[in-house]
DOROMI-61729 format. One line per field, with one value per residue (C-alpha): x, y, z; residue in three letters. Coordinates in steps of 0.25 Angstrom, whole numbers, plus 5000, padded with zeros to 4 digits. Example, Ala and Ser with C-alpha at 12.3 -4.5 7.8 and 13.67 -1.06 7.14 Angstrom:
BEGIN
east	5049  5055
north	4982  4996
up	5031  5029
residu	ALA  SER
END
This chain:
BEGIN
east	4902  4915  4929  4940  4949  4952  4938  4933  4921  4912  4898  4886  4880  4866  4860  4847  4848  4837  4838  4849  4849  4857  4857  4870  4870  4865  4865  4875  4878  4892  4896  4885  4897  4909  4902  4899  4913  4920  4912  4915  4927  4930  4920  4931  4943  4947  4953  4941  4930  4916  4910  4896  4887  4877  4874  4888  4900  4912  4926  4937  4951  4958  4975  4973  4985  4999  5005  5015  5004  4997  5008  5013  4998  4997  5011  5005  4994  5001  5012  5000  4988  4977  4964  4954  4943  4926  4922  4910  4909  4906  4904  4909  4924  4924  4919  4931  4945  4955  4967  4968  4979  4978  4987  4996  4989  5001  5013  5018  5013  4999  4996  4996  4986  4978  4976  4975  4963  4958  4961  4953  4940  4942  4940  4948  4962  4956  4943  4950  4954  4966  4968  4967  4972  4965  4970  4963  4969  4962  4949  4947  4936  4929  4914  4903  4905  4901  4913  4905  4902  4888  4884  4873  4886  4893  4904  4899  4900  4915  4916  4910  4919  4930  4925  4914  4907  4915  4914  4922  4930  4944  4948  4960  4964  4978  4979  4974  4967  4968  4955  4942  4944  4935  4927  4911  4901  4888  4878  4884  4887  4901  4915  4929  4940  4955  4963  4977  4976  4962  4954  4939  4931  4918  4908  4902  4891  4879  4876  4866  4879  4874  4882  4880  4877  4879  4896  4894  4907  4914  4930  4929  4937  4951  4952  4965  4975  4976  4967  4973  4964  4966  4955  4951  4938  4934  4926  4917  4925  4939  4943  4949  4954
north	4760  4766  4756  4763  4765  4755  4747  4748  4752  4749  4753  4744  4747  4743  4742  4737  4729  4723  4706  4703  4707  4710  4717  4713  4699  4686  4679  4666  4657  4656  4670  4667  4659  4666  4676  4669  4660  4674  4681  4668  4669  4683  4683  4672  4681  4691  4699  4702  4713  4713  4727  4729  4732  4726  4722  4717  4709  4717  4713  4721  4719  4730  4729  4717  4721  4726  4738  4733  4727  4737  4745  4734  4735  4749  4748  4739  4747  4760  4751  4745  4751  4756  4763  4755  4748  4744  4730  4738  4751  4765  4777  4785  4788  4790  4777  4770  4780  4771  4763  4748  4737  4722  4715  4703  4694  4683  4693  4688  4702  4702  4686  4685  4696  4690  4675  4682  4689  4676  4669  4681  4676  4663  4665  4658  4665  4662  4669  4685  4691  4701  4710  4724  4736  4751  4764  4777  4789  4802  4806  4791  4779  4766  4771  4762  4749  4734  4723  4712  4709  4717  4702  4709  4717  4713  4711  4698  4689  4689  4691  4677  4670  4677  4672  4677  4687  4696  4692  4698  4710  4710  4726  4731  4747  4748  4762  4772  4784  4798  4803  4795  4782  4773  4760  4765  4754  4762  4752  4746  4759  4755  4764  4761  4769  4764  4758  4751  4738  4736  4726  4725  4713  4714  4702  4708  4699  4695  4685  4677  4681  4692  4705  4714  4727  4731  4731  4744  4751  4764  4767  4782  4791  4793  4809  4810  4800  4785  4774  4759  4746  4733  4723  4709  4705  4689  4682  4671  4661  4661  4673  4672  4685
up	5393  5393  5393  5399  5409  5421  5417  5429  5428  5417  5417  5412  5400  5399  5383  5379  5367  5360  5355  5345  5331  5324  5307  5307  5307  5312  5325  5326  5335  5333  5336  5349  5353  5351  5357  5369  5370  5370  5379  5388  5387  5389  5402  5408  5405  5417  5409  5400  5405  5400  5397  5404  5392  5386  5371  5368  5373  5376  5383  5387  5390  5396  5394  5386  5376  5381  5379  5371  5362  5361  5356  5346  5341  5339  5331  5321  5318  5316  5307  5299  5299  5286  5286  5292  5284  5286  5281  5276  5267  5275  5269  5283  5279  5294  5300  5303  5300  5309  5304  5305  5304  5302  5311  5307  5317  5317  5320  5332  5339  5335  5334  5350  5352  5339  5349  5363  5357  5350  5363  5373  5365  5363  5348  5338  5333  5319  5320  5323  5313  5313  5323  5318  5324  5322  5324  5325  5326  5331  5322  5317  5322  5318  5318  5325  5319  5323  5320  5316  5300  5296  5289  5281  5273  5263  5267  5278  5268  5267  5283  5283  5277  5284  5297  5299  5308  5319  5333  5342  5343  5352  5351  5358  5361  5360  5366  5374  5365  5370  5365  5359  5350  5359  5355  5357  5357  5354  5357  5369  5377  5378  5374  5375  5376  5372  5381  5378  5378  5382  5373  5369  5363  5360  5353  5341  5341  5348  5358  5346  5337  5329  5327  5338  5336  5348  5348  5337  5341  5338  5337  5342  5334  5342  5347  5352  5350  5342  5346  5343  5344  5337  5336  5332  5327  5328  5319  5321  5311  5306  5302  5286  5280
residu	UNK  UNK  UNK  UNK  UNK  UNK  UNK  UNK  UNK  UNK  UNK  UNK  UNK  UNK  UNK  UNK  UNK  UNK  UNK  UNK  UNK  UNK  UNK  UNK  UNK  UNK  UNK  UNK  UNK  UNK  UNK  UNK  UNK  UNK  UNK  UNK  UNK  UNK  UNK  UNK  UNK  UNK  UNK  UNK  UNK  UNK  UNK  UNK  UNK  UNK  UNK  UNK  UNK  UNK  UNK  UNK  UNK  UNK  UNK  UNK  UNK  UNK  UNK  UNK  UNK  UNK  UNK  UNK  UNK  UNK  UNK  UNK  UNK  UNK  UNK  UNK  UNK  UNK  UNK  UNK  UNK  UNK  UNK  UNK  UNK  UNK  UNK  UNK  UNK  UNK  UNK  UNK  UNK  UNK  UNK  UNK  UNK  UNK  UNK  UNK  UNK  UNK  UNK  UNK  UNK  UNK  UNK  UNK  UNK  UNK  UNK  UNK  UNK  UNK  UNK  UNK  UNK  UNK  UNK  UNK  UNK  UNK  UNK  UNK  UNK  UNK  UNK  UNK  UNK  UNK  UNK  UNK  UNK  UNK  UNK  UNK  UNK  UNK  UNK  UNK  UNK  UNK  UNK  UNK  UNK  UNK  UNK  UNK  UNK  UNK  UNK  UNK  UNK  UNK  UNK  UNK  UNK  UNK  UNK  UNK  UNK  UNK  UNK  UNK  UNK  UNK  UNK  UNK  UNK  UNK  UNK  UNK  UNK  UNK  UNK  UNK  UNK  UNK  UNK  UNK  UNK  UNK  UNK  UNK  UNK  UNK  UNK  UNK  UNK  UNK  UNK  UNK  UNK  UNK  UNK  UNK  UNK  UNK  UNK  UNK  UNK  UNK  UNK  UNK  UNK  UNK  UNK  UNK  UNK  UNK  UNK  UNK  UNK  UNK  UNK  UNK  UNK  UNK  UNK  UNK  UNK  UNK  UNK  UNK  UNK  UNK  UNK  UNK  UNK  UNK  UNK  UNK  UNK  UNK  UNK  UNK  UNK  UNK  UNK  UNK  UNK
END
């Protein structure tokens, strides 16, 4: 599947998958839930578009943001941005080279965004964490990489008593790239391209609640030109940093 352009066609994906299971983590029903009161919701708004594949749940906004937000936004980032981290060690140099910056979630040009998101899904305010913005400039990428918590890693323990496990994910491209930079979703045959404005959500979990594997996606390195995104993750408690 290929997101771009107007949107208006967007072929069927057909993937065979097997019953859920999941090595990363357990079913529960509470993320069942949210996963099935966003879904809900998202399916009731005319504004968002469910993309035809199969094994995942994946929305899409197109123009969600302004220009003129999508300008502020990429300001902030060049003003405060660091190397970008991993939760987890790697000992690829190379698997994710962007540059990152932590918004100030209550500033009076960020906060509104921060609650139309929360308000889009239906998920509490308290439950996203801080909106993030990424940059990547030509030769950097986020290799393939799930955004829920592995809980068989160390590191779970202390994501659960920060609100536990990630649920959804709200992305939104704040530019168009010349050359590469697209989102690729391996296992669900689906790869977007960046266009300004347009936002992306995607459930990390299962329908049972259990980490799906299936949303395993790529930030392809950018070949011509700089590729801005900034996302929000949503827990399934409240989140506390």
């Amino acid at each position: 599947m290929h997101l771009s352009g107007s949107f208006a066609e967007i072929p069927a994906v057909s993937i065979k998958t097997s019953p859920r299971t999941s090595r990363h983590g357990n079913a529960s029903p509470l993320r069942a839930r949210i996963g099935q009161q966003v879904a809900a919701r998202l399916d009731t708004n005319p504004a968002a578009k469910k993309a035809k594949v199969t094994g995942a749940q994946v929305y899409y906004i197109p123009e969600y943001l302004s220009d003129r937000d999508c300008d502020m936004l990429m300001e902030k980032i060049d003003a405060k941005s660091r190397r970008s981290t991993l939760l987890s060690d790697s000992s690829d140099p190379y698997f994710r080279t962007s540059d990152s910056s932590d918004m100030d979630r209550w500033s009076p040009d960020i906060h509104p965004i921060e609650q139309r998101l929360s308000m889009l899904l239906g998920i509490p305010e308290e439950n996203g964490e801080t909106l993030q913005g990424q940059r990547y400039a030509p030769g950097q990428q986020f290799r393939a990489h799930h955004d829920f918590f592995h809980e068989s890693q160390s590191y779970w323990e202390d994501m659960k008593a920060q609100g536990g496990q990630r649920t959804w994910t709200a992305m939104i491209y704040l530019n168009h790239v010349e050359e590469g930079g697209s989102t690729w979703f391996p296992q669900i045959g689906m790869r977007v391209k960046p266009k300004r404005g347009l936002l992306l959500i995607w459930n990390n979990m299962a329908p049972d609640g259990s980490p799906n594997e299936n949303t395993l996606h790529e930030g392809v390195a950018v070949t011509k030109g700089t590729k801005y995104i900034v996302t929000k993750w949503f827990r399934e408690g409240a989140w506390i940093r």
